[in-house]
N, C-alpha and C positions, 0 to 999 in steps of 0.2 A: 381558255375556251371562249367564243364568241359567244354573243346574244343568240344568234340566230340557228348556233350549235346546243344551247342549251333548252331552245324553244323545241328544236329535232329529238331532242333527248328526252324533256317529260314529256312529248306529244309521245312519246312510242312507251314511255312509262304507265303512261293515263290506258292507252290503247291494252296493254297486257295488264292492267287491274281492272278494266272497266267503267275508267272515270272520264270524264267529260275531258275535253282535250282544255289547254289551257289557251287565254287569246294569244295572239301573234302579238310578238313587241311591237309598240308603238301604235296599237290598235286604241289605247285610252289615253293618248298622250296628250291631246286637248281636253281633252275632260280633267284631267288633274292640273290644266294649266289654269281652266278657269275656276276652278275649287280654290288653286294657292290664292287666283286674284281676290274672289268672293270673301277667303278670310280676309284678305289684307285690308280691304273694306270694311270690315264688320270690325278689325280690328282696331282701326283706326275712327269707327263711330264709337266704339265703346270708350276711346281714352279723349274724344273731345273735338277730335280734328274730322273740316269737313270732310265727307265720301267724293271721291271722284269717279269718272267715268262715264254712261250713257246715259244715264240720267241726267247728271248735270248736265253735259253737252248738250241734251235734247232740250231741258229747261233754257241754258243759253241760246240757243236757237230758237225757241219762242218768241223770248223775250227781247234779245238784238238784231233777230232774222237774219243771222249771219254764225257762222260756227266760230269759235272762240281756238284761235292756237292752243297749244298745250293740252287739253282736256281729254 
């Protein structure tokens, strides 16, 4: 069965118990992209190693007024 057969299937389950429908695949799929990033950050502050990402690049950009590859 596909995603979007299974998505057909509890929406019509939810519909005959009276429950709220459920979201359509791929409706949170940035949101759990940026949750993995957020740990991978927090995780990597917790073991010692700098954090990357828009804060550093925005601090590099302060400070060299030029954006930094990689970041």
């Amino acid at each position: 069965m596909s995603i979007t057969e299974l998505y057909i299937l509890d929406t019509y389950r939810a519909r005959q118990h009276g429950d709220p429908t459920p979201p359509a695949p791929g409706a949170h799929d940035w949101q759990a992209v940026r949750e993995l990033r957020d740990y991978r950050r927090f995780r990597a502050v917790v073991a010692g190693r700098p954090a990357r990402g828009r804060v550093r690049a925005a601090l590099a950009r302060l400070l060299h007024g030029r954006p930094r590859p990689g970041c």
